[in-house]
C-alpha positions as CSV (number, residue, x, y, z in Angstrom):
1,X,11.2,18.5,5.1
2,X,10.1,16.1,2.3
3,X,9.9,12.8,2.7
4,X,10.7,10.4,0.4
5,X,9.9,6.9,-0.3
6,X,12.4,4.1,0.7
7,X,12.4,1.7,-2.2
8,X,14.3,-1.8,-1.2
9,X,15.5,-4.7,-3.7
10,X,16.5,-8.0,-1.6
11,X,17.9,-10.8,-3.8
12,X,17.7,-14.7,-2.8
13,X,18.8,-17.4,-4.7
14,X,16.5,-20.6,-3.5
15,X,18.1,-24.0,-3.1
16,X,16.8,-26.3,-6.3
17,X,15.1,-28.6,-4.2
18,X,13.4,-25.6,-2.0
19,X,12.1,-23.6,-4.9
20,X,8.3,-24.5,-4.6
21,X,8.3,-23.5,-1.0
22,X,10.3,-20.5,-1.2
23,X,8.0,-19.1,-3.7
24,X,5.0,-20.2,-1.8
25,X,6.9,-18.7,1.5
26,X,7.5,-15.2,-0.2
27,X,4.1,-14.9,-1.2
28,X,3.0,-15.4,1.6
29,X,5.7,-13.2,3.0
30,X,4.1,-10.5,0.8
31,X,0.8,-10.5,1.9
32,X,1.5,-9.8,5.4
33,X,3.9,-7.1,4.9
34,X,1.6,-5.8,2.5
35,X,-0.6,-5.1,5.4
36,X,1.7,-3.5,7.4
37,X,1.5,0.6,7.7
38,X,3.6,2.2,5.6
39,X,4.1,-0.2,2.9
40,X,2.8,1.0,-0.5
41,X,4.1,-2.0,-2.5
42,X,5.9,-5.9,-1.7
43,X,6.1,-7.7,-4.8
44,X,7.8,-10.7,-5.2
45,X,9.7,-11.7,-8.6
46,X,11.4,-14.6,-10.3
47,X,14.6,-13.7,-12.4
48,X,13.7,-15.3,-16.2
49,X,17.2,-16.4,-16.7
50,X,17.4,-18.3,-13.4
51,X,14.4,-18.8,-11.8
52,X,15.5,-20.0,-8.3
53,X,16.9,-16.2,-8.0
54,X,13.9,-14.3,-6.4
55,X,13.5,-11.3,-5.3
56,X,11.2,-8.6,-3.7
57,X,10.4,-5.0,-4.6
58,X,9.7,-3.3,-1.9
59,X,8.3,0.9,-1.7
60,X,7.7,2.0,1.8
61,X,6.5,5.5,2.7
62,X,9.3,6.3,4.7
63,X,12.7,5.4,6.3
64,X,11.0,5.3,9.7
65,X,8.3,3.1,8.4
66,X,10.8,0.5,6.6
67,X,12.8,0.7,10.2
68,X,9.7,-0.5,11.4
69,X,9.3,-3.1,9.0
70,X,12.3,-4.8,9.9
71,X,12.1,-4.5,13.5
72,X,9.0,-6.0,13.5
73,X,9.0,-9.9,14.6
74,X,7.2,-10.7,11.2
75,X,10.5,-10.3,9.6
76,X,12.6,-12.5,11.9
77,X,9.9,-15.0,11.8
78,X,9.9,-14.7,7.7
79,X,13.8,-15.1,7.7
80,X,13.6,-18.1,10.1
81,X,11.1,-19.7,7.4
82,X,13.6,-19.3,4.5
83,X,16.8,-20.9,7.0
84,X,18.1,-23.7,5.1
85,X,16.2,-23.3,2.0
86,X,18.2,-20.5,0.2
87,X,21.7,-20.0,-0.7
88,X,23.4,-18.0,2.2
89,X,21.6,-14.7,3.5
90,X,19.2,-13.0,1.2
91,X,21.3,-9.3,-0.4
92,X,19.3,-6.6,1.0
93,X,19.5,-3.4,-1.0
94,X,18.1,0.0,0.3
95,X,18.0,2.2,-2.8
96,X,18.3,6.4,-2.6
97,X,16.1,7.7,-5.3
98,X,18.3,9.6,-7.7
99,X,15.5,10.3,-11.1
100,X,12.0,9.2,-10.5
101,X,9.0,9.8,-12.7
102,X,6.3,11.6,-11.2
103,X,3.4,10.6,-10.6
Protein backbone atom coordinates (compact mmCIF):
# COMPACT_ATOMS: atom_id res chain seq x y z
CA UNK A 1 0.00 0.00 0.00
CA UNK A 2 1.54 3.46 -0.53
CA UNK A 3 1.00 6.06 1.40
CA UNK A 4 0.64 9.34 0.49
CA UNK A 5 1.03 12.73 2.00
CA UNK A 6 -2.08 14.65 3.02
CA UNK A 7 -1.48 18.22 1.95
CA UNK A 8 -4.18 20.74 3.64
CA UNK A 9 -4.86 24.58 2.59
CA UNK A 10 -7.17 26.38 5.38
CA UNK A 11 -8.15 29.98 4.42
CA UNK A 12 -9.05 32.82 7.18
CA UNK A 13 -9.83 36.13 6.54
CA UNK A 14 -8.81 38.22 9.98
CA UNK A 15 -10.99 40.98 11.24
CA UNK A 16 -9.03 44.45 10.45
CA UNK A 17 -8.78 45.33 13.90
CA UNK A 18 -7.50 41.53 14.82
CA UNK A 19 -4.84 41.27 12.19
CA UNK A 20 -1.66 41.72 14.40
CA UNK A 21 -2.86 39.02 16.76
CA UNK A 22 -4.05 36.69 14.27
CA UNK A 23 -0.71 36.60 12.65
CA UNK A 24 1.05 36.45 15.88
CA UNK A 25 -1.60 33.55 16.98
CA UNK A 26 -0.88 31.44 13.73
CA UNK A 27 2.66 31.58 14.17
CA UNK A 28 2.47 30.53 17.10
CA UNK A 29 -0.09 28.08 15.96
CA UNK A 30 2.65 26.81 13.58
CA UNK A 31 5.30 26.14 15.86
CA UNK A 32 3.46 23.75 17.90
CA UNK A 33 1.93 21.80 15.25
CA UNK A 34 5.15 21.82 13.67
CA UNK A 35 6.16 19.60 16.51
CA UNK A 36 3.68 17.33 16.32
CA UNK A 37 4.50 13.67 14.73
CA UNK A 38 3.63 13.48 11.39
CA UNK A 39 3.77 16.91 10.31
CA UNK A 40 6.47 17.58 7.63
CA UNK A 41 5.49 21.22 7.04
CA UNK A 42 2.82 24.25 8.77
CA UNK A 43 3.52 27.38 7.15
CA UNK A 44 1.58 30.23 7.52
CA UNK A 45 0.92 32.87 4.66
CA UNK A 46 -0.50 36.38 3.98
CA UNK A 47 -2.46 36.78 0.64
CA UNK A 48 -0.49 40.05 -1.19
CA UNK A 49 -3.63 41.37 -2.55
CA UNK A 50 -5.44 41.36 0.84
CA UNK A 51 -3.44 40.81 3.66
CA UNK A 52 -5.99 40.08 6.35
CA UNK A 53 -6.59 36.71 4.20
CA UNK A 54 -4.17 34.21 5.82
CA UNK A 55 -3.72 31.04 5.36
CA UNK A 56 -1.70 27.79 6.23
CA UNK A 57 -0.01 25.15 4.21
CA UNK A 58 -0.04 22.27 5.78
CA UNK A 59 1.90 18.47 4.46
CA UNK A 60 1.31 15.69 6.87
CA UNK A 61 2.78 12.21 6.34
CA UNK A 62 -0.44 10.56 6.36
CA UNK A 63 -4.22 10.72 6.61
CA UNK A 64 -4.01 8.99 9.97
CA UNK A 65 -1.51 11.39 11.18
CA UNK A 66 -3.61 14.70 10.02
CA UNK A 67 -6.66 12.77 11.83
CA UNK A 68 -4.55 12.97 14.65
CA UNK A 69 -3.82 16.40 14.19
CA UNK A 70 -7.16 17.55 14.44
CA UNK A 71 -8.29 15.42 17.18
CA UNK A 72 -5.75 16.59 19.20
CA UNK A 73 -6.87 19.38 21.90
CA UNK A 74 -4.06 21.76 20.43
CA UNK A 75 -6.38 22.39 17.66
CA UNK A 76 -9.54 23.12 19.57
CA UNK A 77 -7.57 25.22 21.87
CA UNK A 78 -5.97 27.06 18.52
CA UNK A 79 -9.54 27.56 17.06
CA UNK A 80 -10.89 28.92 20.47
CA UNK A 81 -7.84 31.55 20.18
CA UNK A 82 -8.91 32.85 16.75
CA UNK A 83 -13.13 33.05 18.08
CA UNK A 84 -14.03 36.48 17.39
CA UNK A 85 -11.12 37.63 15.64
CA UNK A 86 -11.76 36.27 12.09
CA UNK A 87 -14.50 36.44 9.67
CA UNK A 88 -16.72 33.32 10.26
CA UNK A 89 -15.00 29.75 10.36
CA UNK A 90 -11.66 29.33 8.81
CA UNK A 91 -12.23 27.10 4.93
CA UNK A 92 -10.42 23.96 5.55
CA UNK A 93 -9.31 22.27 2.34
CA UNK A 94 -7.87 18.68 2.32
CA UNK A 95 -6.25 18.29 -1.12
CA UNK A 96 -5.83 14.65 -3.05
CA UNK A 97 -2.49 14.85 -4.88
CA UNK A 98 -3.25 14.57 -8.55
CA UNK A 99 0.69 15.56 -10.36
CA UNK A 100 3.41 16.08 -7.88
CA UNK A 101 7.11 16.61 -8.60
CA UNK A 102 9.27 14.11 -7.21
CA UNK A 103 11.54 14.60 -4.99
Amino acid sequence: MNIRPVHVITLAEALPKHIEEVRQILQDMAALHRQEEGCLRFDVYADRKAPTRLNTIEVWVSRDAHQRHLDSTLVAKSIMLLFGKVRGMPEVRVLDAISEMEE
